[in-house]
C-alpha positions in Angstrom: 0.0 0.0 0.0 1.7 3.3 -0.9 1.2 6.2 0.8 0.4 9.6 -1.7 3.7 11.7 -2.2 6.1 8.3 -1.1 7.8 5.7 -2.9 8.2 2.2 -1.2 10.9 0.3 -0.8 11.9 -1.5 -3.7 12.4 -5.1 -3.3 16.2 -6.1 -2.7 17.0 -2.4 -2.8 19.3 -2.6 0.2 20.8 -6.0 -0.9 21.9 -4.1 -4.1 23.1 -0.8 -2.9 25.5 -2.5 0.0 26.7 -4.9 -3.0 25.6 -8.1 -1.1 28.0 -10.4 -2.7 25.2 -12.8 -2.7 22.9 -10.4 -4.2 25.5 -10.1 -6.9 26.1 -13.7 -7.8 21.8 -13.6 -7.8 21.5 -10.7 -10.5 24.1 -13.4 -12.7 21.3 -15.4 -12.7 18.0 -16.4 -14.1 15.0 -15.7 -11.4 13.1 -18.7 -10.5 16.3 -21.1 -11.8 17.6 -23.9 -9.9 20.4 -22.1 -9.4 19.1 -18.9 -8.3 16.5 -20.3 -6.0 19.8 -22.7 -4.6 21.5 -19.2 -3.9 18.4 -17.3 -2.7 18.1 -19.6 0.3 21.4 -18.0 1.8 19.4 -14.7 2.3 17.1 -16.6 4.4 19.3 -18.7 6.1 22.4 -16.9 6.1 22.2 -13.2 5.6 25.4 -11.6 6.1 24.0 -8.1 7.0 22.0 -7.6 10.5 18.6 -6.0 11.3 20.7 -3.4 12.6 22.4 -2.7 9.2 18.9 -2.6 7.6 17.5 -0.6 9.9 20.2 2.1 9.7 20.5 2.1 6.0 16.3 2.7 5.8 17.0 5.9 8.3 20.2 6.8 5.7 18.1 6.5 3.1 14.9 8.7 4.3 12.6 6.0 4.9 9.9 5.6 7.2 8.6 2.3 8.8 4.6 3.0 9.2 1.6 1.0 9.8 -2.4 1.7 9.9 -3.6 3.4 13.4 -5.6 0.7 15.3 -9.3 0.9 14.4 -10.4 -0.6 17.8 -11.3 -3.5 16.0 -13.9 -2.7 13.8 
């Protein structure tokens, strides 16, 4: 859901701009391949960047982390 006058993150954005070497060896490959999906599993398992990193970069960066206000409920 965007919010009017904001762009959202961009899938992977951080993962490219801190030159994730295993980002790197993923834009090599074909999405969806054996291969890629062998290699994707290392960002789930493995990542070598922390929440921290992440978190930082999106403050760096000029993004905000929102959600919807509570509706009680309803």
């Amino acid at each position: 859901m965007s919010i009017e006058g904001f762009i959202d993150y961009k899938r992977r954005e951080f993962c490219n701009d801190v030159k994730c070497p295993v980002q790197v060896e993923l834009n090599k490959l074909t999405s969806g391949s054996e291969e890629y999906e062998q290699v994707r599993k290392t960002c789930s398992t493995d990542c070598r960047y922390t929440t921290w990193q992440f978190h930082h970069w999106l403050i760096e960066k000029g993004y905000l982390i929102v959600r919807p206000k509570d509706d009680g409920g309803k």
